[in-house]
PLY file of the C-alpha trace (Angstrom):
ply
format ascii 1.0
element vertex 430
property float x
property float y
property float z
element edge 429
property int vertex1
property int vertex2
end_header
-10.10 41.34 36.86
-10.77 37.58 36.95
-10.64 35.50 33.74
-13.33 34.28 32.28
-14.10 30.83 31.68
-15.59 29.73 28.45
-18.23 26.51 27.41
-18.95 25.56 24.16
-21.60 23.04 22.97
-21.91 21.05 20.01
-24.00 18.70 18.89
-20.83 16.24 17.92
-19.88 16.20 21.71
-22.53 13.54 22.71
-21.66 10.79 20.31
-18.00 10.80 21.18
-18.51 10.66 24.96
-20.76 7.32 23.80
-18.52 5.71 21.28
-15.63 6.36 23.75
-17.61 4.80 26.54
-18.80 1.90 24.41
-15.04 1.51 23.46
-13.87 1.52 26.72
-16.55 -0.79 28.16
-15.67 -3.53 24.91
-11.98 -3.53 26.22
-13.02 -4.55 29.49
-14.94 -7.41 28.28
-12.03 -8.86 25.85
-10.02 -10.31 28.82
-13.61 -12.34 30.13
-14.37 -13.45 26.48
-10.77 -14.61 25.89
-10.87 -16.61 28.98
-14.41 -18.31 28.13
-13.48 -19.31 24.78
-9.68 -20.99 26.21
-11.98 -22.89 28.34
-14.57 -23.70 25.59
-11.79 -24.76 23.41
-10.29 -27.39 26.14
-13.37 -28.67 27.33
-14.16 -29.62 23.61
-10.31 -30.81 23.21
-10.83 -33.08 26.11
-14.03 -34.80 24.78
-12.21 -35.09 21.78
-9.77 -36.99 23.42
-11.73 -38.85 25.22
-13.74 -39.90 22.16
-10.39 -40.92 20.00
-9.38 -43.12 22.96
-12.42 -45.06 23.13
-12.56 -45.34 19.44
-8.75 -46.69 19.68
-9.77 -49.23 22.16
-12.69 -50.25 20.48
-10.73 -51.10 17.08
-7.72 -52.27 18.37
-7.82 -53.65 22.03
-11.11 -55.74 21.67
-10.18 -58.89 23.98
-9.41 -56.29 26.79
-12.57 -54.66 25.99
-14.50 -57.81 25.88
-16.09 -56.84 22.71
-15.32 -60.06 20.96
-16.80 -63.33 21.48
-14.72 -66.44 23.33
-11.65 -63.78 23.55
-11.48 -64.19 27.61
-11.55 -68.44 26.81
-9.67 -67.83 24.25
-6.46 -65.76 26.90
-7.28 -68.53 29.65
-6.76 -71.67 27.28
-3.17 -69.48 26.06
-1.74 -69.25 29.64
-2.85 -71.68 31.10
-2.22 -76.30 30.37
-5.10 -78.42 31.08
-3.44 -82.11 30.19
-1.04 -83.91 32.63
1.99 -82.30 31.65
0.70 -79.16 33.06
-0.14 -80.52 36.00
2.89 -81.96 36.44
5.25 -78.40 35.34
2.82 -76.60 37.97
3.59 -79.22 40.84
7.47 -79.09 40.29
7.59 -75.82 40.81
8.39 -75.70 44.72
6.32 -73.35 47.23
9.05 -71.43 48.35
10.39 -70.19 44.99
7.05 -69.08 44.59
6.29 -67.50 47.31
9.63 -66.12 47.62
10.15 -65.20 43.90
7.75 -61.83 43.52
9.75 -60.70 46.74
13.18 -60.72 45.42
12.69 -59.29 41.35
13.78 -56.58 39.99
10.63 -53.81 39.77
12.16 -52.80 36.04
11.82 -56.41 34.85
8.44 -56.48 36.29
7.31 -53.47 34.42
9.25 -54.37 31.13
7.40 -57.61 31.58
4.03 -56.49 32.11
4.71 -54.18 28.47
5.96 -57.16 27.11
2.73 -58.89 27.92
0.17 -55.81 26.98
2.19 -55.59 23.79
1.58 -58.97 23.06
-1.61 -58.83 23.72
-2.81 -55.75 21.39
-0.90 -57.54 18.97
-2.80 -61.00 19.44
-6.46 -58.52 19.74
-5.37 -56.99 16.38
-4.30 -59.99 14.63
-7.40 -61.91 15.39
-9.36 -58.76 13.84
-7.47 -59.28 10.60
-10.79 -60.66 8.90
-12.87 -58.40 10.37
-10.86 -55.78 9.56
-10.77 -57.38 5.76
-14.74 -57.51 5.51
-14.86 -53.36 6.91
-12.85 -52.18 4.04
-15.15 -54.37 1.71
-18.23 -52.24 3.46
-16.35 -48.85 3.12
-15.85 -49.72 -0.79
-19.42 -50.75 -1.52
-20.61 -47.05 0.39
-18.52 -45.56 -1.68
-19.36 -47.65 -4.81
-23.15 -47.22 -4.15
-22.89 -42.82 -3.14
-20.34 -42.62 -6.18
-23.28 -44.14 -8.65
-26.22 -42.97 -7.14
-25.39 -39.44 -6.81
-25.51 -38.40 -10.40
-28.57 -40.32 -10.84
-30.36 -38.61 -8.08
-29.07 -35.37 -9.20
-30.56 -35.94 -12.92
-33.87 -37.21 -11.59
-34.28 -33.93 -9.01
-32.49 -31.22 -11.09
-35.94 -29.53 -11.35
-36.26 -29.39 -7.30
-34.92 -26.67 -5.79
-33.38 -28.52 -2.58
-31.80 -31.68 -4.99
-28.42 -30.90 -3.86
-29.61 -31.42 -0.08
-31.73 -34.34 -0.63
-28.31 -36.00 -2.65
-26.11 -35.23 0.40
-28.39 -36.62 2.74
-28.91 -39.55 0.69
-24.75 -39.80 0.50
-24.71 -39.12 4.40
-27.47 -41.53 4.97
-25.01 -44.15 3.47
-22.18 -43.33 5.29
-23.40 -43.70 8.99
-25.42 -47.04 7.81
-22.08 -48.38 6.25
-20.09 -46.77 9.12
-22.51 -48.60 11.56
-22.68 -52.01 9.98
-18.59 -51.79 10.28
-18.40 -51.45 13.52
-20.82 -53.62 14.42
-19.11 -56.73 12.32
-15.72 -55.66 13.86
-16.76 -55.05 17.60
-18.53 -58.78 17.11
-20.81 -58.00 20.40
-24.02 -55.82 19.51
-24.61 -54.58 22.75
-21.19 -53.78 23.91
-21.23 -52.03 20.48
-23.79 -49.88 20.89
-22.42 -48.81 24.55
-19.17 -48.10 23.76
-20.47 -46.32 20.57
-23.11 -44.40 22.60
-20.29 -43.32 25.12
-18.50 -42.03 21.62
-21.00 -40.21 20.53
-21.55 -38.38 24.12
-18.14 -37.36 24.05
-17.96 -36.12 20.12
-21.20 -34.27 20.80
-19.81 -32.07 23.24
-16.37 -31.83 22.05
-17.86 -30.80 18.46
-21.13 -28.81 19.45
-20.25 -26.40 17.17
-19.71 -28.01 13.71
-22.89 -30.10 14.73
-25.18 -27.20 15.25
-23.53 -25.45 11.45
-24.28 -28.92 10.01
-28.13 -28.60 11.86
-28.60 -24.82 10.23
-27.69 -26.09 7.23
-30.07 -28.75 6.95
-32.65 -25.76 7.63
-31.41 -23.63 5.32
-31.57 -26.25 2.70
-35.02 -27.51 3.29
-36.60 -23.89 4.56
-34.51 -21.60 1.51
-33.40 -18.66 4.22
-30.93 -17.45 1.48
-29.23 -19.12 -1.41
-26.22 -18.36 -3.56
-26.60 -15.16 -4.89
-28.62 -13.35 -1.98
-28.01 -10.70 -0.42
-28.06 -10.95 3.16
-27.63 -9.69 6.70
-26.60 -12.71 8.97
-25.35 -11.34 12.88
-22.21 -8.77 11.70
-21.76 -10.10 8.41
-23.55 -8.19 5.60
-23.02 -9.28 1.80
-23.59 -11.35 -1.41
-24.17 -15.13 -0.66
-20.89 -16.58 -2.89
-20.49 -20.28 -1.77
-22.43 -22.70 1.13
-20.86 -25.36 2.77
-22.28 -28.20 5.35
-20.16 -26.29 7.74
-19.95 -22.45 6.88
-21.21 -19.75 4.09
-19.02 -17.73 2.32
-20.10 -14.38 1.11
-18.35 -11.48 -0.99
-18.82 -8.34 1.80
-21.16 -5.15 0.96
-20.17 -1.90 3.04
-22.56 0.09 5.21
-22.69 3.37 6.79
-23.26 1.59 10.13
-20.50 -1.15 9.40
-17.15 -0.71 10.01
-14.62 -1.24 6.43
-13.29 0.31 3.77
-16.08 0.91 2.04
-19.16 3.40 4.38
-21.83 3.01 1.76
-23.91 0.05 0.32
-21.48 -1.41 -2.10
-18.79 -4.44 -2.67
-16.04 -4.32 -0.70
-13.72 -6.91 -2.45
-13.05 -8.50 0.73
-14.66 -12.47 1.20
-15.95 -13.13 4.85
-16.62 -17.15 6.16
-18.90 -17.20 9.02
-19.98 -20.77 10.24
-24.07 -21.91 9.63
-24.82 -22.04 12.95
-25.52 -18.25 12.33
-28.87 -19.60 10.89
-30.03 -20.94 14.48
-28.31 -18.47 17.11
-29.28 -15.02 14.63
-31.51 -13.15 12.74
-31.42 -13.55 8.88
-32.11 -10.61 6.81
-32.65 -11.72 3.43
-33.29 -8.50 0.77
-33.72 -10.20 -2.37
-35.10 -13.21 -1.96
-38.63 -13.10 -2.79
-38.80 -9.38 -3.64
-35.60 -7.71 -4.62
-36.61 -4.27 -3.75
-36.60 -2.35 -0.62
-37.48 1.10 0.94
-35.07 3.86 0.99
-35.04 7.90 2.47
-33.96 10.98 1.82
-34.36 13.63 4.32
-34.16 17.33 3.19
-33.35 19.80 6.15
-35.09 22.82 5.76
-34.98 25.76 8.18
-37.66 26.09 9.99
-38.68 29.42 8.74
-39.33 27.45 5.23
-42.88 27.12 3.55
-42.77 23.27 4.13
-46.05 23.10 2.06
-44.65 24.89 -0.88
-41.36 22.19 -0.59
-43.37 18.91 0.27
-44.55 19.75 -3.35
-41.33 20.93 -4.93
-39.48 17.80 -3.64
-42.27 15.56 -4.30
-42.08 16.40 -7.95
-37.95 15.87 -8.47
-38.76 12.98 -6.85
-41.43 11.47 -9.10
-39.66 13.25 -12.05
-36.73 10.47 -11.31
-38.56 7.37 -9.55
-41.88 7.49 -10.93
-41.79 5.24 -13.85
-39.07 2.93 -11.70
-41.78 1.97 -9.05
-44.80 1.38 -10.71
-43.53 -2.04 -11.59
-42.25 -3.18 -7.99
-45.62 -1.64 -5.89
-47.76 -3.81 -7.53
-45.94 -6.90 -7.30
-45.38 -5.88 -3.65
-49.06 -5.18 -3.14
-49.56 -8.98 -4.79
-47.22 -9.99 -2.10
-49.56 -8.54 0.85
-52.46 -9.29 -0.51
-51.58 -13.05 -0.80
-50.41 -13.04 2.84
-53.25 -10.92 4.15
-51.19 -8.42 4.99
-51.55 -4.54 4.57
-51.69 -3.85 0.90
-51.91 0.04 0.93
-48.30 0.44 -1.25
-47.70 3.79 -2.71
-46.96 3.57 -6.76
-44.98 6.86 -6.57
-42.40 8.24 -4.09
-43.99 10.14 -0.81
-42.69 13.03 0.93
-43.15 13.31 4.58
-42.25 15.80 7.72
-39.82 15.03 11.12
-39.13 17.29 13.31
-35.56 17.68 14.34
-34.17 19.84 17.15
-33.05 23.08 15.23
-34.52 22.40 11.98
-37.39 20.01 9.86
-36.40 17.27 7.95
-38.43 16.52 4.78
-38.08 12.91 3.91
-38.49 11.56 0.52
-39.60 7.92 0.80
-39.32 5.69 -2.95
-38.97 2.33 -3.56
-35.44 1.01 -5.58
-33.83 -2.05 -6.04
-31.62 -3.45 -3.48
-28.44 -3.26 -5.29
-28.80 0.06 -6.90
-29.71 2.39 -3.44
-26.88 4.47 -3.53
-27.14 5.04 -7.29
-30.39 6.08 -6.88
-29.88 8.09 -3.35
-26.91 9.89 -5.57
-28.78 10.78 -8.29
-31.75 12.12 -6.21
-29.48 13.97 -3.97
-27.67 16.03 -6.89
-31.17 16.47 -8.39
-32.64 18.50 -4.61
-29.53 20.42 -4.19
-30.09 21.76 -8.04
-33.47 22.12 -7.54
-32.70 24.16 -4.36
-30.44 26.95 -5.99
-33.16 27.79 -8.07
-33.65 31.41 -7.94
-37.66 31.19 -7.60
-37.09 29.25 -3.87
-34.50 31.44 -2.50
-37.25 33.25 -0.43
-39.38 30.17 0.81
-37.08 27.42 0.85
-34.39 28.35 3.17
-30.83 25.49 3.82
-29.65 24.73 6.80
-26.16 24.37 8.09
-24.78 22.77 11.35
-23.76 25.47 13.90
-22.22 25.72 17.65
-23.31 27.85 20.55
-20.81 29.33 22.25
-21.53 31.05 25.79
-19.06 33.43 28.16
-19.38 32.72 32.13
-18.11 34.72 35.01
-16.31 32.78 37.76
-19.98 33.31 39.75
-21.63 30.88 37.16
-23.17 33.81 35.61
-24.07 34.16 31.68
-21.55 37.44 30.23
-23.67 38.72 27.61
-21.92 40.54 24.54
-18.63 38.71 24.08
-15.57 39.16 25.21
-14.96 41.69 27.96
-12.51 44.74 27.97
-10.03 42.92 30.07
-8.96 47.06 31.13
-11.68 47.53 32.90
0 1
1 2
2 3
3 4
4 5
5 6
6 7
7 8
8 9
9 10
10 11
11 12
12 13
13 14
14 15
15 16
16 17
17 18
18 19
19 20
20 21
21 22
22 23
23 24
24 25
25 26
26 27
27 28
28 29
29 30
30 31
31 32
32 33
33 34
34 35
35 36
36 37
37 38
38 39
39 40
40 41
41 42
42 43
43 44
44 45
45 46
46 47
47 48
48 49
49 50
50 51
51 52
52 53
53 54
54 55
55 56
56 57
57 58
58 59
59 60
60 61
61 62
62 63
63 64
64 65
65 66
66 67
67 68
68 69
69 70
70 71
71 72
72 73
73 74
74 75
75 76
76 77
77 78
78 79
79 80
80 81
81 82
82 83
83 84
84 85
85 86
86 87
87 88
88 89
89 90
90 91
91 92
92 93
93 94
94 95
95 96
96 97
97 98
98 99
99 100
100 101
101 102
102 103
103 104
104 105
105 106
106 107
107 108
108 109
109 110
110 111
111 112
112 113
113 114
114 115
115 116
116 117
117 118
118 119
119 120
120 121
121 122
122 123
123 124
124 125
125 126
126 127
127 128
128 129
129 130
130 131
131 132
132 133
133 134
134 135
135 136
136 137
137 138
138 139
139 140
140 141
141 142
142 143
143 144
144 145
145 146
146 147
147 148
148 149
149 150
150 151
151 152
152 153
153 154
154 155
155 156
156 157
157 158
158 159
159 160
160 161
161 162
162 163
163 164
164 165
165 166
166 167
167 168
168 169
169 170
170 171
171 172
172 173
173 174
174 175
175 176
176 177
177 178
178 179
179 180
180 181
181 182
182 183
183 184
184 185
185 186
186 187
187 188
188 189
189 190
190 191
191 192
192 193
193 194
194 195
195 196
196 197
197 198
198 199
199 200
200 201
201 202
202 203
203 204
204 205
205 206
206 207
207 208
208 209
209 210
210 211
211 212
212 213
213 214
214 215
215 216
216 217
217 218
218 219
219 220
220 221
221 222
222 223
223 224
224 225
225 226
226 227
227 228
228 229
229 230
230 231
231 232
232 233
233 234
234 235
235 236
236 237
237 238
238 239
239 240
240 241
241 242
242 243
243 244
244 245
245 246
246 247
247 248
248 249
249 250
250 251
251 252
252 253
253 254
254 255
255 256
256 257
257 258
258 259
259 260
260 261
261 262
262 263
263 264
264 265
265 266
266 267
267 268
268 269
269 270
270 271
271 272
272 273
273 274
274 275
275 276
276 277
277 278
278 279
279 280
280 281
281 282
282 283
283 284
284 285
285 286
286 287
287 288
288 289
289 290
290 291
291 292
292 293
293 294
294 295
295 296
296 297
297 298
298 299
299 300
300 301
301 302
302 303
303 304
304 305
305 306
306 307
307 308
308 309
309 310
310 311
311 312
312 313
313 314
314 315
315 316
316 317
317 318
318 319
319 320
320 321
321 322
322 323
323 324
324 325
325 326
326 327
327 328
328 329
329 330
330 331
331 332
332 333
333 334
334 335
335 336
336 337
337 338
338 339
339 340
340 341
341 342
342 343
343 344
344 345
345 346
346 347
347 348
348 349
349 350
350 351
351 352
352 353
353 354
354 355
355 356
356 357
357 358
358 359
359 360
360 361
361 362
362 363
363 364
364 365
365 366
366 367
367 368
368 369
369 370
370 371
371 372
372 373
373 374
374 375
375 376
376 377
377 378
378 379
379 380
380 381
381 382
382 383
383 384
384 385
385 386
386 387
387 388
388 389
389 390
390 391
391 392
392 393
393 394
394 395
395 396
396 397
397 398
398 399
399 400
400 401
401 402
402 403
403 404
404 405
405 406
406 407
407 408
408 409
409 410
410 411
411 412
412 413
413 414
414 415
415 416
416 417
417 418
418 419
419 420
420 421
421 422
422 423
423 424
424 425
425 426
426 427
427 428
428 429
């Protein structure tokens, strides 16, 4: 006789086929998104070069620049002699040795003289920018003076304003780019070559540093609009924890696990671990804030029960471990969450005791305990509920109407025709 063939199902089998797909189709991607951030990273490493050079020839080559008044008279009256003598010194030299000079010299004197010369000249550009220079310093030390006084000042007179410490770095920001400004502008000596060369700078520094730019921007926004502060917990892209430290450029935050999240830790508690994400986060994601202006949240439980259960009778038994536990806990948080709605004009209907509810699963019904707990105490409060059902379902008096479930796997016999062998195994004998 011809083996059989056997199929099993289970209801594991689905999710692995998808999380192996998903894994397979993230591995083809990592070769694209390395490539797009190597060229990210030298297109903003060539602005930045671009940007230093122009900065470099702005401070320290300003009479090839043209940046500073009378520098071109200045280079003519050096090389060249205006009296008699000159004349004379130009007129003895003879025709032919100058037209017949450039022919016969030696190319590596020419270049060694044409260094010699640009040398000379950086050094003559820099020297004359000695004062200038002198009176830039004095600018940088009176910002620095003025933000060094003013800051305490500012932060005694706002302490009681919840944004001070944004409205003080402005104010020491504000400083900086006004003194920064005025600097160049005394030591460039031209205004309006000034503000090209400094608007070409700024082209090139805003697209070779897009990024710190836009975390400096969502700062500002989370400063002035409050998304989270230290000592939130948030949910910001893939990062999910305690708000620990914010920078101008980044937030730090101490990481909370999840079921959902990959780590050490699958439930909704601290990790250990610190994760730095950069605040341009704030403009590109969502922000889930959960304790902000009301610390508490909505959790579930769901119950399976088999679907030969009295789910009447344990909508009620459930419903009272649940208030037996949560009762007194929520009182306190619906009503301030109902003041919430109600100030916002928004739905106001809050439940002041944990609800019990049905779903409909494929083999089975899930009853669903819904309560209100604080946002760092879920799992304490999910643990203590659980252990409190599974007593409350060994009771003797539900054996008969509340009946468990248990996950279970189908297994079906098939003849090489495709067809269904009904009573297990076959005599293999026969």
């Amino acid at each position: 006789m011809k083996p059989l063939f056997s199929r099993s199902r289970s209801d594991g089998m689905r999710p692995r086929r998808l999380r192996s797909r998903r894994l397979h189709h993230r591995r083809r991607k990592l070769p694209l998104t390395g490539a797009k951030a190597r060229l990210r990273q030298f297109r903003q490493a060539t602005m930045l070069t671009v940007a230093i050079t122009s900065l470099l020839l702005l401070l320290f080559a300003p009479w090839d620049s043209g940046l500073v008044n009378g520098a071109e008279e200045t280079g003519i009256s050096g090389n060249t002699s205006t009296g008699p003598a000159g004349e004379q010194e130009s007129s003895s030299v003879p025709e032919e040795s100058r037209e017949d000079g450039p022919q016969h010299s030696d190319p590596l004197s020419q270049a060694a003289e044409e260094a010699a010369r640009t040398a000379e000249k950086l050094w003559q550009g820099f020297y004359g920018s000695l004062p200038k220079i002198f009176v830039v310093i004095g600018i940088i030390f009176i910002a620095w003076l003025l933000v060094r006084l003013f800051r305490p000042l500012l932060h005694r007179t706002l302490r009681r304003w919840d944004r001070a410490n944004a409205a003080v770095a402005l104010f020491g920001i504000a400083v900086w780019v006004l003194a920064t400004g005025i600097a160049l502008s005394v030591l460039a000596g031209d205004i309006r070559a000034f503000v090209g060369s400094v608007g070409l700078v700024g082209l090139a520094l805003s697209w070779a540093l897009q990024t710190p730019i836009e975390s400096f921007t969502g700062w500002l926004l989370n400063s002035f609009q409050g998304y989270y502060r230290v000592g939130d917990r948030v949910a910001v892209g893939e990062v999910f924890g305690d708000v620990y430290k914010i920078d101008f450029l980044t937030t730090t935050v101490w990481e909370i696990g999840s079921p959902g999240r990959p780590g050490f830790v699958p439930a909704e508690q601290p990790t250990g671990r610190l994760i730095t994400f950069p605040n341009n986060e704030v403009l590109t994601g969502s922000v889930v804030n959960l304790t902000r202006d009301f610390p508490f949240v909505w959790d579930e439980l769901a119950v399976p029960l088999a679907n030969e259960s009295d789910l009447g009778y344990g909508m009620v038994v459930l419903s009272g471990v649940a208030r037996e536990l949560l009762g007194e806990h929520m009182v306190e948080p619906s009503s301030r969450y109902m003041d919430i709605l109600r100030r916002a004009n928004l739905e106001s209907g809050i439940a002041a005791e944990p609800e019990v509810f049905l779903s409909m699963t494929e083999s089975w019904t899930d009853v669903v305990i819904r309560y209100l707990v604080h946002a760092r105490e879920r799992r304490k409060w999910k643990s203590e509920l659980t252990a409190r059902v599974a007593a409350e379902l060994k009771k003797p008096e539900h054996a008969q109407r509340l009946l468990s479930v248990y996950p279970r796997r189908q297994v079906q016999f098939i003849d090489p025709e495709g067809r269904i062998v009904k009573g297990g195994f076959p005599d293999p004998h026969s």
